[in-house]
Backbone as JSON, one array per atom type, in Angstrom:
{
  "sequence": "XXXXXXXXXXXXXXXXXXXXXXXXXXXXXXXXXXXXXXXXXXXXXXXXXXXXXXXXXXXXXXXXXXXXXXXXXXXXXXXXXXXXXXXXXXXXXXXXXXXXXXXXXXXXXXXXXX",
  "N": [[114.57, 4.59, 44.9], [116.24, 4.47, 47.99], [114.32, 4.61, 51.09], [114.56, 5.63, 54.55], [113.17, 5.49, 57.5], [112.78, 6.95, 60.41], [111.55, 6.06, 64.37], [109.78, 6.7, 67.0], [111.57, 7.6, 69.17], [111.96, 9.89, 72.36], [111.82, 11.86, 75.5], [112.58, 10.16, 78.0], [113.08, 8.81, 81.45], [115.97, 7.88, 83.52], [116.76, 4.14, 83.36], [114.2, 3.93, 82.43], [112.28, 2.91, 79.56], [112.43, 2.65, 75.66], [110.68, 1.82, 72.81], [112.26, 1.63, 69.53], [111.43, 2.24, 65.71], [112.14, 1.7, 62.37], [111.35, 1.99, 59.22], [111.9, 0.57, 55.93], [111.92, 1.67, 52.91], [112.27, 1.23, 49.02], [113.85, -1.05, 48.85], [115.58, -4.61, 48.9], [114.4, -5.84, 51.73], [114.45, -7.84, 52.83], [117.05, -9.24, 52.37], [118.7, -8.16, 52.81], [121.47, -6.82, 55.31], [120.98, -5.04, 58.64], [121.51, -1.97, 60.72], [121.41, -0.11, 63.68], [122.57, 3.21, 64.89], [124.12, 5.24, 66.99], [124.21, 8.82, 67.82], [125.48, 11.01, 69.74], [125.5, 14.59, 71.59], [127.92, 16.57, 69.89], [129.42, 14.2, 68.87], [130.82, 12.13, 66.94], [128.75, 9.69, 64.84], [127.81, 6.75, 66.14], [128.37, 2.77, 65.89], [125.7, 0.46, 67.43], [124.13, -1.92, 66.87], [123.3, -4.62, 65.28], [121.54, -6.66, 63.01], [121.31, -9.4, 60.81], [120.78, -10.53, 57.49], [119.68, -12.88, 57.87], [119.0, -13.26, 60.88], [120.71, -13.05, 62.28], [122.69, -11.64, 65.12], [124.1, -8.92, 66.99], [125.31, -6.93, 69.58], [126.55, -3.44, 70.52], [128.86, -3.42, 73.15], [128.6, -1.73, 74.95], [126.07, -1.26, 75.09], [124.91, -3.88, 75.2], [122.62, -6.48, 76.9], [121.23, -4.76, 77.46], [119.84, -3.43, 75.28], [118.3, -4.6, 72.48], [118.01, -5.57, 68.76], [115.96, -6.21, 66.5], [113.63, -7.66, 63.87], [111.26, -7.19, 61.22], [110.17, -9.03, 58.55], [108.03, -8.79, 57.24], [106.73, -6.21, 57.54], [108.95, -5.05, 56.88], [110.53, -3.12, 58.63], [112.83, -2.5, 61.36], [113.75, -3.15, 64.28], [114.89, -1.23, 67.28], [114.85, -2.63, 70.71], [114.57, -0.67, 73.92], [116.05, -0.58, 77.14], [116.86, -0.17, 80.63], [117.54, 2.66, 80.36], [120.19, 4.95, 80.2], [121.53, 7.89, 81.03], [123.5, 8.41, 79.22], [122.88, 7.6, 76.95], [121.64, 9.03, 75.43], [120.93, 10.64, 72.12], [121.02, 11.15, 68.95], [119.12, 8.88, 67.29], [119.73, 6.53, 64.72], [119.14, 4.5, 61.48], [120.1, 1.96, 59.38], [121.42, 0.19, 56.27], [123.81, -2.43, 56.13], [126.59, -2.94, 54.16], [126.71, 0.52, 54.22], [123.6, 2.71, 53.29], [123.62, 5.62, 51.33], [122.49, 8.05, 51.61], [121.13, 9.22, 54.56], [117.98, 8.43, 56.59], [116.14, 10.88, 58.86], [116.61, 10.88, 62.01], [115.95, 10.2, 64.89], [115.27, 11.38, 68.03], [116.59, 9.97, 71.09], [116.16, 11.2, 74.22], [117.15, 11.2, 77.74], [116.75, 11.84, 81.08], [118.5, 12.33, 84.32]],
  "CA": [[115.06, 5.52, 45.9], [116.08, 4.29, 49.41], [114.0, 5.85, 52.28], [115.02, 5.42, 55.94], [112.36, 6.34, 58.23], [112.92, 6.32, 61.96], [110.52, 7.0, 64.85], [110.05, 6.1, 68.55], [112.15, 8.48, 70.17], [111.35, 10.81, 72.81], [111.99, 11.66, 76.5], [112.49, 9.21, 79.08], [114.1, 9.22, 82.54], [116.64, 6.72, 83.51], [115.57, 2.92, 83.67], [112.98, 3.52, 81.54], [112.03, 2.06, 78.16], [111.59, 3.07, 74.37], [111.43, 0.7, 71.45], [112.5, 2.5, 68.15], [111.03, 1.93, 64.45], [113.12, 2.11, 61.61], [110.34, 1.49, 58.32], [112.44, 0.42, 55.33], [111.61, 1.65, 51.77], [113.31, 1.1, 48.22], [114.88, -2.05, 49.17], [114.48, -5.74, 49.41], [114.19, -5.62, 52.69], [114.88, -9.49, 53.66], [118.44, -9.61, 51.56], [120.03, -6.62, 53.72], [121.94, -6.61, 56.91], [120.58, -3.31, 59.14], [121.92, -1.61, 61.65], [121.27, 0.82, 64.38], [123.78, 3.96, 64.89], [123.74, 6.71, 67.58], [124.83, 10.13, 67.29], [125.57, 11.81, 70.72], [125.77, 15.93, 71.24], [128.55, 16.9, 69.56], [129.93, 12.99, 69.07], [130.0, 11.12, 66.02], [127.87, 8.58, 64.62], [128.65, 4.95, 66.87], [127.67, 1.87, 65.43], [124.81, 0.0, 68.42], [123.41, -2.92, 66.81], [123.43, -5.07, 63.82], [120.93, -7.57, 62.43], [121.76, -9.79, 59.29], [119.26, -11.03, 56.87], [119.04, -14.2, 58.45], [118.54, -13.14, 61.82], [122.0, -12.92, 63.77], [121.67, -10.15, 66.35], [125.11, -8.55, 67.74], [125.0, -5.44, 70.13], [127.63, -3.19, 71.18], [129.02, -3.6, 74.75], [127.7, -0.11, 75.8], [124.48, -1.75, 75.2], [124.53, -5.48, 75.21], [121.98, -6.79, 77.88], [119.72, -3.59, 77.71], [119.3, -3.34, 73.82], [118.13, -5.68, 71.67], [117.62, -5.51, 67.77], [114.91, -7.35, 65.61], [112.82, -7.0, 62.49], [109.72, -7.93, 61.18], [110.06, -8.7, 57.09], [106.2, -8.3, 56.44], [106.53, -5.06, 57.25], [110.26, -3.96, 56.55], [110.93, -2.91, 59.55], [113.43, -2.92, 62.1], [113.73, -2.12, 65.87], [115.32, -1.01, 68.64], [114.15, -1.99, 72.27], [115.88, -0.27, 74.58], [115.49, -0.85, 78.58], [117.49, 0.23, 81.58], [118.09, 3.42, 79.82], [121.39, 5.9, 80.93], [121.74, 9.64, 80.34], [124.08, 8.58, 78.12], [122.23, 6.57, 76.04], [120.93, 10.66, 74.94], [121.44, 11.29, 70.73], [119.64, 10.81, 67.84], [119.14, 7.57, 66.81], [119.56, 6.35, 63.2], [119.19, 2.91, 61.15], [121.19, 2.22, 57.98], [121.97, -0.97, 55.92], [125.41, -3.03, 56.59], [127.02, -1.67, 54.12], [125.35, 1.8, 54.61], [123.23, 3.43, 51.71], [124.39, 6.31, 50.44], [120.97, 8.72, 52.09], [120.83, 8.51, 56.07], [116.91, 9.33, 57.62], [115.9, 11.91, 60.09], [116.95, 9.98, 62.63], [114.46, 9.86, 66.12], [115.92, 11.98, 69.1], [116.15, 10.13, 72.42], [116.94, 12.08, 75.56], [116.94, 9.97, 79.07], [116.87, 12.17, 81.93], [119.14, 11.35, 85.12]],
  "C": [[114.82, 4.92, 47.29], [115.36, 5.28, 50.46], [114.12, 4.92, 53.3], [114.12, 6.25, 57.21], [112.38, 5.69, 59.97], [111.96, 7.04, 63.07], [110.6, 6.17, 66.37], [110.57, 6.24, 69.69], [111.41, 9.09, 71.09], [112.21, 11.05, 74.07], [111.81, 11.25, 77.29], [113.36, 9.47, 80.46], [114.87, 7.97, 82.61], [116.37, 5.79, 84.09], [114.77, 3.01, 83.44], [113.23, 3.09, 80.18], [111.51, 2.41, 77.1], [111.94, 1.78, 73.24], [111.64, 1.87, 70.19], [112.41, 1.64, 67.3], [112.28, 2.11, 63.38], [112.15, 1.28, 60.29], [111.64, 2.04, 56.91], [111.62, -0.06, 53.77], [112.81, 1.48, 50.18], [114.27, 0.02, 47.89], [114.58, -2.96, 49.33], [115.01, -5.94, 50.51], [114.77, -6.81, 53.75], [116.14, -9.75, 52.99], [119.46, -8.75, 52.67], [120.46, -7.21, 55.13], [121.48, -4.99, 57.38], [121.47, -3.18, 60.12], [121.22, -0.13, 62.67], [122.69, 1.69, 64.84], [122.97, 5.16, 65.88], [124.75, 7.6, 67.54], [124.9, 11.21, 68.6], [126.01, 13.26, 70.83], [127.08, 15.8, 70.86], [129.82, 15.67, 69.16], [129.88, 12.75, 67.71], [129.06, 9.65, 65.97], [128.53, 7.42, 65.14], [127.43, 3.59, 66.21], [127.3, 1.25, 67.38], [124.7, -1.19, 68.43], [123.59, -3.35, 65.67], [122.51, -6.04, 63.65], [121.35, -7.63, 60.73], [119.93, -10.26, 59.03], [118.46, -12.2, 57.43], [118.4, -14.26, 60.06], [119.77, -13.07, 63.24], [122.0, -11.76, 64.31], [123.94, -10.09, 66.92], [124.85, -7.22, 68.04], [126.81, -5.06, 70.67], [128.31, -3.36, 72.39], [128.48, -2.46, 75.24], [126.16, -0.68, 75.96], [124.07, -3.27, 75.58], [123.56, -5.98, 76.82], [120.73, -5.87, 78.13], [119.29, -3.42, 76.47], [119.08, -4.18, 73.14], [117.33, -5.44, 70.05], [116.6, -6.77, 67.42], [114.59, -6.7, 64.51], [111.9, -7.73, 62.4], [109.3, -7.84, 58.93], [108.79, -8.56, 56.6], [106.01, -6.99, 56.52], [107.82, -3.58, 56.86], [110.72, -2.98, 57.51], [111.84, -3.15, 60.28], [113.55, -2.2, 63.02], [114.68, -2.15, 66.69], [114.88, -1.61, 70.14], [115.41, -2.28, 73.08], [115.22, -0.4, 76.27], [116.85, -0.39, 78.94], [118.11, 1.67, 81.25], [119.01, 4.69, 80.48], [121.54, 6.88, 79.96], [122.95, 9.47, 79.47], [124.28, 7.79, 76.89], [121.49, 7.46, 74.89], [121.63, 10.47, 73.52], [120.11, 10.84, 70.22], [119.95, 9.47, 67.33], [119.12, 7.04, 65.12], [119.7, 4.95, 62.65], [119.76, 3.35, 59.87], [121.47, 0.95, 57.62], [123.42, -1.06, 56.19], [125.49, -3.44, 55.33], [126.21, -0.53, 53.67], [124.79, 2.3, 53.0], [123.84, 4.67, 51.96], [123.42, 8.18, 51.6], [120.99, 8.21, 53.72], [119.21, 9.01, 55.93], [116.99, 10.19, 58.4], [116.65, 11.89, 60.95], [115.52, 10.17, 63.9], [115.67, 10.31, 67.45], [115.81, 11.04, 70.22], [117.11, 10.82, 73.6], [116.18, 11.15, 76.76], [117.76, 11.06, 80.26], [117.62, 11.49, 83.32], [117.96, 11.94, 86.84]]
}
């Protein structure tokens, strides 16, 4: 059973900085491509970020230069850090293999005050 656990959110004002967790169970962990996906009020889910197994890194243009994905296979992890952050950078945040499992996580709220 895949679990998708995300954390690291919170409230920030704008031009400030959160990194986000994303702890990856069920899975071998170093074979997968991940991704990061946000979910803005009343928006659907937008793909953010992508890391492959090997380590290639592509960000969206909404983000590119202020976001940056990674991981850390000893602990199955993968992150977010986010800098210069814009009020409309606001949803819930969610991680998900490339191609997605089946089960999303929680996800991890951030809100970025203007």
């Amino acid at each position: 059973q895949v679990q998708l656990v995300e954390s690291g959110g919170g409230l920030v004002q704008a031009g400030g900085s959160l990194r986000l967790s994303c702890v990856v169970s069920g899975s071998d962990f170093t074979t997968i491509d991940m991704a990061w996906y946000r979910q803005a009020p009343g928006k659907r889910r937008d793909f953010i970020a992508r890391i492959s197994s090997g380590g290639f890194r592509l960000h969206d243009a909404s983000v590119k230069g202020r976001f940056t994905i990674s991981k850390n296979n000893t602990v199955n992890t993968v992150y977010l850090q986010m800098s210069s952050l814009k009020p409309e950078d606001t949803g819930v945040y969610y991680c998900n293999r490339i191609p997605e499992f089946e089960s999303w996580g929680q996800g991890t709220q951030v809100t970025v005050s203007s």
